[in-house]
N, C-alpha and C positions, 0 to 999 in steps of 0.2 A: 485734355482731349486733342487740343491744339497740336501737342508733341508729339501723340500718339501717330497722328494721322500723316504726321512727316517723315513718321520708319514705314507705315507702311508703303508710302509713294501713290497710295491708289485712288483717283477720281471716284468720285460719288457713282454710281451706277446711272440715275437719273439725270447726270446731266452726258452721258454718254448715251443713254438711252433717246435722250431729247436729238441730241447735237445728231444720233443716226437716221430718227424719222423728219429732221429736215432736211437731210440728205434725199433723204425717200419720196419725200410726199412735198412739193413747191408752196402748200400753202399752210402748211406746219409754221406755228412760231419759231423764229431761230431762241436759241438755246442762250443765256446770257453768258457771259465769262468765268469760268470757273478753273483757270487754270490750263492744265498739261489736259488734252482730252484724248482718250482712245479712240476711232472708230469703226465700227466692225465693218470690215471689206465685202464686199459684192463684189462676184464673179459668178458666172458659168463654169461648170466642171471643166476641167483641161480635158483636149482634144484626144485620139487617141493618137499614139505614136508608136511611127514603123520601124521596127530594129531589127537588125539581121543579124543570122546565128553568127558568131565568128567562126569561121575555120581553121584550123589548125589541131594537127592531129601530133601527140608528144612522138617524139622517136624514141622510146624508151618503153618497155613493160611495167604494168606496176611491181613486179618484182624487182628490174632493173632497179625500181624510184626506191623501194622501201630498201634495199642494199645500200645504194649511194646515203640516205637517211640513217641507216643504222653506221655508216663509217662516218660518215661526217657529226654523228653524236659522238663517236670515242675521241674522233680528233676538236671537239667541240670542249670535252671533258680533260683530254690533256692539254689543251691549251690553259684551261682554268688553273690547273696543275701549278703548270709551268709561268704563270702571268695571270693573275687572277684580276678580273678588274673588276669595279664596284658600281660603275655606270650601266645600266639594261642595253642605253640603247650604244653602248661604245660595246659589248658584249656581242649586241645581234650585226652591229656591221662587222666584226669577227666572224662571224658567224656565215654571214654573205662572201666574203673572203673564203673562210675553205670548203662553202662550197660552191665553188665557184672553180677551185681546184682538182676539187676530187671529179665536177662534172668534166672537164678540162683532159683529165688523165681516161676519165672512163671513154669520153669522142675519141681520142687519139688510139685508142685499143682497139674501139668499133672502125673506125676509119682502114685499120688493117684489113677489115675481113668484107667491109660493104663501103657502101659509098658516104665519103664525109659530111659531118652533118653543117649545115650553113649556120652563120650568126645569128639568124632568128631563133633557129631551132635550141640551140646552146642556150639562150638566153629565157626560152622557153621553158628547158629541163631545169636550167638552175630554178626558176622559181615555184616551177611543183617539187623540189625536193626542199628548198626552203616551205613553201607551203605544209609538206610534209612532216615539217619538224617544229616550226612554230603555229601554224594555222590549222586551218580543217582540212588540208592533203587536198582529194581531187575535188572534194565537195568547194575549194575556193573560190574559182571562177567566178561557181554560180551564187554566192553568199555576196560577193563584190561588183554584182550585175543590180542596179538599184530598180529593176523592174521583175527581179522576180521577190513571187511569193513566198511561194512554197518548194522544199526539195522530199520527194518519195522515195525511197530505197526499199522495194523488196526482192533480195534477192541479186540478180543481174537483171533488173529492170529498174531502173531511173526516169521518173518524171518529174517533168518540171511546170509549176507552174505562174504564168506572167497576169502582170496588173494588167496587161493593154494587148495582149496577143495569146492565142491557143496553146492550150499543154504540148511540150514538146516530151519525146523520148529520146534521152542521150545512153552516151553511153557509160558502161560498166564502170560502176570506181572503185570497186575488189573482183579479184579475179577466183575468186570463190568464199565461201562461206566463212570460213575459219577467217581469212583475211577481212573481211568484211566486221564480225563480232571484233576482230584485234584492234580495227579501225575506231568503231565506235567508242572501245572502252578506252581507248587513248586520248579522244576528242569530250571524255566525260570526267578523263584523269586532270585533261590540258583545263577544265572548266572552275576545275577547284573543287568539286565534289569527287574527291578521288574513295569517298563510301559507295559511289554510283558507281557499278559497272555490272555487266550481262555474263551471268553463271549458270553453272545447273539448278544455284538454290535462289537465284534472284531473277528470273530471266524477262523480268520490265524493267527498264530504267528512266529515268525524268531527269534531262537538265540541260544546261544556257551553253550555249557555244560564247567565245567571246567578244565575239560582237555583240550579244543581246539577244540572237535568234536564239528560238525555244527548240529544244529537239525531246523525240519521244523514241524508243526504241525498245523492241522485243524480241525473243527467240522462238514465242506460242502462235506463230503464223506459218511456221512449216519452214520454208525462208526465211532468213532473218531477215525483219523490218525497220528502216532508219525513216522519220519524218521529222523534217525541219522545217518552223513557223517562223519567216523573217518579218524582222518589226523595222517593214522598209519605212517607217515615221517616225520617229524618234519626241521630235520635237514639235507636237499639235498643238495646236489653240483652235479658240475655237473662232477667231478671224480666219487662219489657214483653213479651217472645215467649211465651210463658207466657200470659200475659194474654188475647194473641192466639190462642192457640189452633196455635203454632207447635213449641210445644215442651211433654211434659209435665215434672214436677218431674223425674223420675227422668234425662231426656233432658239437662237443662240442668244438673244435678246432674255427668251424667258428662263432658259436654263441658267443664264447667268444670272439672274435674279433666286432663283431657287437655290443654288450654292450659298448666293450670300443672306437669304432668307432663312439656310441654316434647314433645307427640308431635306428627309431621309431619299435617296433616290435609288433606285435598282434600276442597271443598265441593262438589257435583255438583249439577246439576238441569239442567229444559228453561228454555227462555224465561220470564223473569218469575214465577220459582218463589221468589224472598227470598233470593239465594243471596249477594249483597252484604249484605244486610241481618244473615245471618246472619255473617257473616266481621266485620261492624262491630262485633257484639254481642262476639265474640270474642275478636277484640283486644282491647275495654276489660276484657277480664279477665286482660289479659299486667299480669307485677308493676311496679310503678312506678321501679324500679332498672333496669329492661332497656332497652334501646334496638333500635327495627325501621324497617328502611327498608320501604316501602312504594311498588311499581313498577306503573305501572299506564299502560295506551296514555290513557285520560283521564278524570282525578280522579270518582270516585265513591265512595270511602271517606272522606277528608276528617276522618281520625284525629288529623290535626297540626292540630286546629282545637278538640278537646277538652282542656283541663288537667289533666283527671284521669288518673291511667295511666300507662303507660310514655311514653317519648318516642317521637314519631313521625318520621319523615324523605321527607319526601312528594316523593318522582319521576315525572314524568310525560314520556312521550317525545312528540316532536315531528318535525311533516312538514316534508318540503323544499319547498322555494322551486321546483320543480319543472322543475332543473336536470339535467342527470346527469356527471358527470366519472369516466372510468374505468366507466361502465357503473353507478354508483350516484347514487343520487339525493343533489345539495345539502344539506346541514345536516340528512337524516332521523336521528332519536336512536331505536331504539328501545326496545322492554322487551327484548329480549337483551343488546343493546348494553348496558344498563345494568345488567345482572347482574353481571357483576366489577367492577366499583364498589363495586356496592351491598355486595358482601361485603369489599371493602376497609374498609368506613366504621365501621369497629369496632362494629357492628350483632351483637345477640345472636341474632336472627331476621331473619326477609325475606318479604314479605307480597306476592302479584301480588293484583292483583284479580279480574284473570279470564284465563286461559292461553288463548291464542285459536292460536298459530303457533310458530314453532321456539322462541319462549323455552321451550316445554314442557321439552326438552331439559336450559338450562338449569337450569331450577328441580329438576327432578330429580338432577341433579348436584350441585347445592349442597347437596340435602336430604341426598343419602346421602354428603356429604363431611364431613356435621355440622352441617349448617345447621338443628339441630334448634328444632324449637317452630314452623316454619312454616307457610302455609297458603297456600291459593289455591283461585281455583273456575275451573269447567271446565262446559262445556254439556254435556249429555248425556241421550238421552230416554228412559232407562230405566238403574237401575242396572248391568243387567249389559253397556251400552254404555260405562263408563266407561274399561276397559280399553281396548275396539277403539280408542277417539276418542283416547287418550295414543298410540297405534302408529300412529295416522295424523297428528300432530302432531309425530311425531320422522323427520321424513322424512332420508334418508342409512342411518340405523342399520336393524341386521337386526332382526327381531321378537321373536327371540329374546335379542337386548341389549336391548331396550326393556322386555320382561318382566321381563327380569332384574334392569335400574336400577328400575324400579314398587316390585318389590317390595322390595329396599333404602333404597329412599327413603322409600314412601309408608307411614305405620302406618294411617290409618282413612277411610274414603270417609265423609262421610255428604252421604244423598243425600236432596232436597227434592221434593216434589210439592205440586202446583196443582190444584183442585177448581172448576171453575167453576160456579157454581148462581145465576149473576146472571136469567137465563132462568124460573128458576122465581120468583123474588121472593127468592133468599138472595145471597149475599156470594161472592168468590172467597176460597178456604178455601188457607191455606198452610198445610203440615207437614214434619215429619221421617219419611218413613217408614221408611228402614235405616238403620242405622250400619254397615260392612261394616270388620271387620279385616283388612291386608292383612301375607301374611308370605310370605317367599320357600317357594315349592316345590319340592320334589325332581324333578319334571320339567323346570322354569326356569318356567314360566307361576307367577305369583302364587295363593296361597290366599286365598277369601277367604271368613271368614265371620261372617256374621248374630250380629251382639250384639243390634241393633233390629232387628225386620223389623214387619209385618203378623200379625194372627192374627184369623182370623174374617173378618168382614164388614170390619172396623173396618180400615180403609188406613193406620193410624196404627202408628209406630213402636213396640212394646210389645216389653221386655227377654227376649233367649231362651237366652245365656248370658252367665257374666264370659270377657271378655278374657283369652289369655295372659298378656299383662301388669299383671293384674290385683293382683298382690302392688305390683308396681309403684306403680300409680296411688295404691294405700292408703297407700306410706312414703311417695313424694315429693309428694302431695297431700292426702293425709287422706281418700282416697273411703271409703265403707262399703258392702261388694259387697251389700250386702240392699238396694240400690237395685235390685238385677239378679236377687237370687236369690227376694224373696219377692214373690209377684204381687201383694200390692195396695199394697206400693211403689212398684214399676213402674206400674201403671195413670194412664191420664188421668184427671186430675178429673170430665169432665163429657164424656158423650157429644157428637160430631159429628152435624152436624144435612146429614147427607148422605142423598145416592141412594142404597141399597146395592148399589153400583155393586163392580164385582170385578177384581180389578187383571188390567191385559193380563197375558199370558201370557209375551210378551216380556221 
């Protein structure tokens, strides 16, 4: 046991636990010596911050860029020819070299007919035509700006939207339609799903730019539509959520107890609520002896990329070649399909990223067959929609089995909320505001109730009782229920800098 506990490197819970509420509360026992100790950070959410658009407008058409692009690939390809090297990146400074030439020759031909263009400007063009060829073209900027969120493309309307400031409208990054579909399908070729691309017989497509942002793209909106979801967090914990103003001590205190107590959790929220971000934080608190597959329709946790932790085993399913034999599509892999697998793979846990279609089913059966310690998130635009949305995602079963598996499987919902106040001059504000316990009912519908809810004005999560399983959580993790039982444990550090706005009624 002794060995064991030297790969994994990780301090007991409880005396992390301990060593934060004497941080917290001055007449808490201090915590005895237990070694290397964590402690979860206390902060107020970061302020908001003022960024101005950059100006600068390319001297060049995107016609001009995708020419310059299309020569600098032939002379990209006879260079290989003629010198082929086997280093990437001795390849891409090549690469910066001729075009660097080609923008060079093309200034010097415009400079005949209009006015020359300055070293900014030059410096400019070279890198939307490198962008062009290695990156995501005009969508770069905004992918490399760490305050935006989200980028919209319908059509020649472009918006954009910021952590800390109001949707702006830029502009065009195809100069018509047909460029626009070429765009995408080359930014879905560049991503390594080169089965993804926008047709007459395919006309959705799903997938990862490579950075990590998720993009979705269609032809069935009249306009062709581009939307890209930047995963400006990479690397969360759930001290940095803290920080953020996502979690208070007491919240991150019990969910880390819940990970290592090994209980099924389902992360809920609406659109763009942190609901990945927090399942990442999550995981990196699974013990470092465990092993979890991790199934996802396309990579946005990205668990098997960190060394610290448990081992991760990253699945990601894949579209068909847009074939059908037998009335199913070509080589499609999905997340159900790969559920008995994934619990084949001698895997202690099984992670979705986000239950979107009949894998609900699955995941649900694995959790109540022992699949314990798992998680997943689920869209839902208010906590007490969590339910209806699992009974409309198990399509076949009667609703009364659907209840039934919930509450077998599922032990805690906790569910996220989104505050937007970029309008008034503040931030979008993410929280936890329930934790909901779920346990089978004597009717068959699931019970469920409020450990975190709301109280007062304050939309924020604050503790209202201990969990059933509250003996529980203390022997196999070391919680201390006076996270739950005395209020100024539970409280957030630093008030929310909100509307006092009052939650729907819904």
């Amino acid at each position: 046991m002794a060995e064991q506990s030297q790969v994994s490197g990780m301090p007991r819970l409880q005396d992390v636990l301990r060593q934060s509420l004497a941080q917290q509360v001055p007449d808490m026992p201090a915590a005895p010596p237990a070694g290397t100790v964590v402690r979860p950070s206390v902060g107020s959410s970061p302020s908001a911050v003022g960024v101005t658009e950059q100006a600068g407008v390319l001297p060049a058409s995107p016609q001009d860029i995708a020419g310059l692009r299309d020569a600098v690939s032939d002379d990209i390809v006879a260079a290989d020819e003629k010198d082929p090297l086997a280093n990437e990146s001795a390849r891409r400074e090549r690469a910066r070299s001729l075009v660097a030439t080609r923008v060079s020759r093309w200034a010097v031909d415009q400079a005949r007919q209009r006015a020359a263009l300055t070293q900014a400007q030059v410096e400019m063009l070279c890198q939307a035509v490198y962008d062009a060829l290695f990156h995501a073209g005009p969508l770069q900027k905004y992918l490399d700006d760490p305050d935006v969120e989200n980028i919209v493309v319908l059509g020649d309307s472009v918006q954009v939207d910021y952590f800390n400031r109001p949707t702006v409208r830029v502009a065009p990054v195809a100069q018509n339609d047909d460029e626009l579909i070429a765009l995408i399908n080359r930014l879905a070729s560049n991503s390594g799903h080169r089965e993804r691309r926008l047709s007459a017989s395919s006309p959705m497509v799903s997938f990862r730019l490579p950075d990590g942002s998720r993009a979705e793209a269609t032809t069935l909106t009249g306009d062709p539509f581009l939307g890209v979801r930047r995963h400006r967090v990479m690397a969360s914990s759930l001290e940095q959520m803290q920080q953020w103003g996502t979690l208070s001590p007491a919240l991150s205190a019990f969910l880390h107890a819940l990970v290592l107590a090994k209980k099924n959790v389902l992360i809920a929220g609406d659109m763009g609520t942190g609901k990945t971000s927090l399942l990442r934080a999550l995981a990196k608190k699974i013990p470092a002896e465990e092993r979890v597959v991790t199934l996802e329709s396309d990579r946005e946790l990205y668990l098997d990329q960190f060394e610290d932790g448990a081992q991760f085993l990253a699945m990601e399913s894949r579209e068909s070649n847009g074939e059908l034999v037998d009335g199913r599509p070509v080589g499609q892999i999905t997340v159900a399909d790969m559920f008995p697998h994934a619990l084949r793979m001698l895997s202690t846990r099984v992670i979705v990223g986000e239950v979107r279609d009949r894998e609900a089913i699955a995941m649900l059966q694995a959790m109540s067959a022992g699949g314990a310690g798992s998680m997943c998130t689920l869209h839902a635009a208010y906590p007490k929609l969590v339910l209806p949305r699992l009974v409309t995602l198990c399509p076949g079963m009667h609703r009364d089995d659907v209840h039934e598996l919930v509450g077998t499987a599922v032990n805690f919902v906790v569910y996220l909320k989104q505050i937007n106040q970029t309008r008034q001059g503040g931030r979008r504000h993410r929280f936890v505001s329930h934790v909901l316990e779920v346990q089978p009912g004597e009717s068959g519908r699931p019970s469920l109730q409020e450990i975190f809810a709301p109280s007062g004005c304050d939309l924020r999560g604050i503790p209202q009782l201990a969990p059933s399983c509250i003996e529980e959580l203390e022997t196999l993790a070391g919680f201390d229920r006076r996270w739950l039982t005395v209020a100024q444990y539970g409280a957030w550090p630093a008030p929310l800098d909100l509307l006092r706005a009052k939650e729907d009624a819904a």
